[in-house]
N, C-alpha and C positions, 0 to 999 in steps of 0.2 A: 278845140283846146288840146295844147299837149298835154303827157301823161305817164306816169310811170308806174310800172306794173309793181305790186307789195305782195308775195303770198305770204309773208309771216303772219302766222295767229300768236304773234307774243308781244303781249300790250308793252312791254318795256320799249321791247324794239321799235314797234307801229311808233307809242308816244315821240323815241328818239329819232325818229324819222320827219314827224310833224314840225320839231324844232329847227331837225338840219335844212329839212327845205326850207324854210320861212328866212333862213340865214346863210344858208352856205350854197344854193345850188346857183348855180350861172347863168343865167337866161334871164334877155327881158320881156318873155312870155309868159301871161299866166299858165300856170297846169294844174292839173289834178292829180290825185289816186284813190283807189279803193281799198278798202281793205277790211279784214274781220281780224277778231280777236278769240282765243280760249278763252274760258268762262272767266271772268272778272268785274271787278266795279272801279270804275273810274272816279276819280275824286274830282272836284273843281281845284285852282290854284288855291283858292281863299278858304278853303273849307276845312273843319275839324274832324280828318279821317273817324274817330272812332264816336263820332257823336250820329254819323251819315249810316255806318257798317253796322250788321247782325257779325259778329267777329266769330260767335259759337257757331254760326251755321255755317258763316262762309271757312272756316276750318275743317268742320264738317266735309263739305262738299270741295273743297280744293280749289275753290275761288282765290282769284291772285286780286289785290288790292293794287292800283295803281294812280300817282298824282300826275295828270296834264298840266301844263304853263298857261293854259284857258282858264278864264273866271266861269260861271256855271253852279251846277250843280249836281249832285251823283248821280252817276249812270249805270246802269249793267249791259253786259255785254255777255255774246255767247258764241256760238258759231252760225247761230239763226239772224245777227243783227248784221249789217252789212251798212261801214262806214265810211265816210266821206271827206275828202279833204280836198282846198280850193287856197291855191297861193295866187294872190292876185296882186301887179304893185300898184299902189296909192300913192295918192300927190297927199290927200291931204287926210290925215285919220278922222278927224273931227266930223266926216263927211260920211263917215262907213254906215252901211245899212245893212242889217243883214236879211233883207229882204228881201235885196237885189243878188245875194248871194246862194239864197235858196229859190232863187226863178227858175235857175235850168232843173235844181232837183224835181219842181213841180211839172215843168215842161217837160220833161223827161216820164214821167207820171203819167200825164196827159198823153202820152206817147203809146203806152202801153195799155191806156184807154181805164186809166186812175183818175180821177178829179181830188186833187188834196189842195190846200192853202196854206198860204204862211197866218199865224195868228200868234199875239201876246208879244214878248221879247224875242224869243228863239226857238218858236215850235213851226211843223207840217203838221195838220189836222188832215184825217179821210173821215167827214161826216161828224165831226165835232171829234173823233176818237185824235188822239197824237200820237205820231207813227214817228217822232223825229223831235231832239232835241240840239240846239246848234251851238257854237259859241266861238269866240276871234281872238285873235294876239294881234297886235300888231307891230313891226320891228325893223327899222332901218327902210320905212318906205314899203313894208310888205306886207301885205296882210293874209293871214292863217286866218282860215274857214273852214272848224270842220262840223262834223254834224253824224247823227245816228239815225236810222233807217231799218226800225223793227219789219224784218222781215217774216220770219219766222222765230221768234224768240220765245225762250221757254218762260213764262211770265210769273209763272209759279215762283220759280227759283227766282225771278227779278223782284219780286215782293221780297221775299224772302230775307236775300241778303242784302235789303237797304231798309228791314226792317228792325229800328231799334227804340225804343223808349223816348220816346221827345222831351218829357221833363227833366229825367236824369241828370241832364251838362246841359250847365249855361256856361256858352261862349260866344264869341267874339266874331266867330266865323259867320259865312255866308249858309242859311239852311235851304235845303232841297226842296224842289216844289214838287210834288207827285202829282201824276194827271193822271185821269185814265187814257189807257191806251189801244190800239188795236195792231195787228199784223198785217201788212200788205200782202201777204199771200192769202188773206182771207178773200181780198178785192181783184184778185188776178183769177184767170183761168185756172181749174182745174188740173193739176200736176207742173203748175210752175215752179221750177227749183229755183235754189238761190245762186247753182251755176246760172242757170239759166236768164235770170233778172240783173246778176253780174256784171253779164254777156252784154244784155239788152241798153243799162246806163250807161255800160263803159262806150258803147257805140254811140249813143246818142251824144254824149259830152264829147268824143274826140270826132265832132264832126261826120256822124257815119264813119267814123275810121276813117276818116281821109289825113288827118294831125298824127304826128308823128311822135313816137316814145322818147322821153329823157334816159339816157343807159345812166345808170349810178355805176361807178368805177369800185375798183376791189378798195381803191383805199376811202371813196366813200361811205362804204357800206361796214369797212375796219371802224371807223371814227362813230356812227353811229350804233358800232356794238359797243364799243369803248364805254358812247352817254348811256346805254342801256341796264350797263352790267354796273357801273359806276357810279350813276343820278339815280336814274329812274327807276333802277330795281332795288334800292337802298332802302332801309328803314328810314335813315335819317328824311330823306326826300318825301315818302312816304306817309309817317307817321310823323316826325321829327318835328317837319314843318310846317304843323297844324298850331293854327294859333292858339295861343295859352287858353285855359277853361278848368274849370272848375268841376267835380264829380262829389254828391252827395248822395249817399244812397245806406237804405238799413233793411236786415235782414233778421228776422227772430227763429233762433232753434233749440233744439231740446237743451243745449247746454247757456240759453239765453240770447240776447239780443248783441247784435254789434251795429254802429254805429260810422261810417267811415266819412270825413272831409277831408278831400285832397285838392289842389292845387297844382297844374301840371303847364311848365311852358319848355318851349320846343321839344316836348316830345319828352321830358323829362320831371319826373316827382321833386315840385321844389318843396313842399310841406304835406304832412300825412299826420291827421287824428285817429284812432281808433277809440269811440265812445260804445257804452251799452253797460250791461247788468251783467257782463262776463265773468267767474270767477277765478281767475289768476293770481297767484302770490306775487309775480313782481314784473315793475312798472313796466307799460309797454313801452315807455318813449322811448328806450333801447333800440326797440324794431323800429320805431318812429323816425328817430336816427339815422338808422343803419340805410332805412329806405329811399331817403335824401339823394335826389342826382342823380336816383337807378331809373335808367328807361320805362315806360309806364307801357309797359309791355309783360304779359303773365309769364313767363318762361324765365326772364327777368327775374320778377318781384317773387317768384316762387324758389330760386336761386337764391335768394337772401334768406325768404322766412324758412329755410330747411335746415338754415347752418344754427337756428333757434331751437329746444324744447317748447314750443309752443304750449307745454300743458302748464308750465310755468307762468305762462301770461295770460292765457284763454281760458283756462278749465278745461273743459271736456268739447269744445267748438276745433273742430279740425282746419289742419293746413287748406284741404278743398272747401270747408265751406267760408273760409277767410279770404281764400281768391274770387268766391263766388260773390261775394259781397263786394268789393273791388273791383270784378271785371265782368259782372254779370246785367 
């Protein structure tokens, strides 16, 4: 199979690259590429970014949050995960299996003297563990197959940042399935690097290297930094396009209890309650107000309540632990 070489580790780009192939590149051959990312999590198309994300931690740690055009479910990613993508064209969508699209991944496996299987919707198992999870677009006749391939990944941190409160937010969105999982470098020899296993898939899918590379041109590669910097590195795309939900959540401290229901669609606070036993002289609905329309975003929402005396409305419960209760 042909193929094209990706060293970006920048999920904005990688994503914007997944798209333009599936749509713009020229060839009526299918191809592949590989590719990794800096640390990040990946959202599905249909998912509600901040219901999926640990936002403290992944702040924390400098995880980039990123939305794919794939349905699915969150993923992380690191420099240890080493992914996958398969433009193949289709007569007919209604027909797609993604079983038949993760055969060479398994063969390729097999190669290297792995036994894994496809199982459930979109997973590689090695030994009941999931080493891979997969998912497809399909668009104008083409079909986008990509998939993940825990290599070496730091699992810690993958808990981590996709771990958030489940009861918190009721929405609308698609929720993540967690499996357990393992690393293929546990099942390979001794000092396999992830050059090295790279090396190994990219040979076996292009044929023993006998298939030949797709060049992407200067002004290809202009247009998919254009979608990168533009779409997919955007809030709005990001967070924005998460579908509407709901957040209830209460927190008790020395200066009493707060109580918050909000209501949030595309990415934005269409209604905000603040309830509880708080002792402020006057009314919140002011900040109730004010907080109307503003991004539900803390950086945001903290640019509003600062232009406030908040001891006016709260008592003695501060601006941080007001956000904490909101975005905690």
């Amino acid at each position: 199979m042909r193929y094209i070489i990706n060293e970006s580790t920048n999920p904005y780009f990688n994503l914007a690259l997944d798209e333009f192939a599936m749509r713009h590149i020229d060839t009526d051959e299918d191809f592949f590429f590989l590719w990794r990312n800096a640390p990040a999590v990946i959202i599905g198309k249909n998912q509600n970014t901040v219901e999926e994300i640990n936002q403290e931690f992944i702040d924390k740690k400098v995880v980039k949050v990123a939305r794919r055009v794939s349905g699915g479910g969150a993923v992380y990613h690191d420099l240890g995960n080493l992914n996958f993508t398969f433009i193949i064209n289709v007569d007919d969508p209604s027909k797609v299996d993604y079983k038949k699209y993760v055969q060479p991944i398994i063969d390729a496996l097999a190669s290297m003297g792995v036994t894994a299987e496809a199982s459930g919707r979109n997973d590689i198992l090695i030994d009941g563990l999931k080493i891979s999870g997969n998912a497809q677009r399909v668009s104008n006749g083409r079909l986008m197959h990509h998939g993940t391939l825990l290599f070496d990944v730091n699992l810690e941190d993958m808990v981590q940042s996709l771990n958030v409160i489940p009861d918190k937010y009721i929405s609308k969105g698609v929720k993540s399935v967690r499996s357990r999982v393992t690393n293929i470098k546990e099942h390979l020899p001794e000092g396999t690097t992830i050059e090295k296993f790279w090396e190994a898939l990219q040979y076996y899918l292009s044929n023993n290297g006998q298939d030949s590379e797709i060049i992407l041109s200067e002004s290809d590669i202009a247009k998919i930094e254009y979608e990168a910097v533009n779409r997919f590195g955007t809030w709005d795309w990001v967070y924005g396009s998460s579908p509407e939900f709901n957040v209830s959540t209460e927190k008790r401290f020395t200066g009493g209890s707060v109580n918050v229901q909000l209501a949030v669609e595309e990415g934005h606070i269409k209604h905000i309650r603040f309830l509880g036993d708080y002792l402020g002289v006057k009314d919140v609905e002011t900040i109730e107000e004010r907080l109307q329309n503003v991004r539900y975003n803390r950086e945001d929402v903290e640019a509003v309540l600062a232009t406030f005396d908040l001891q006016l409305y709260f008592g003695s419960i501060t601006e941080a632990e007001i956000l904490s209760v909101i975005f905690e």
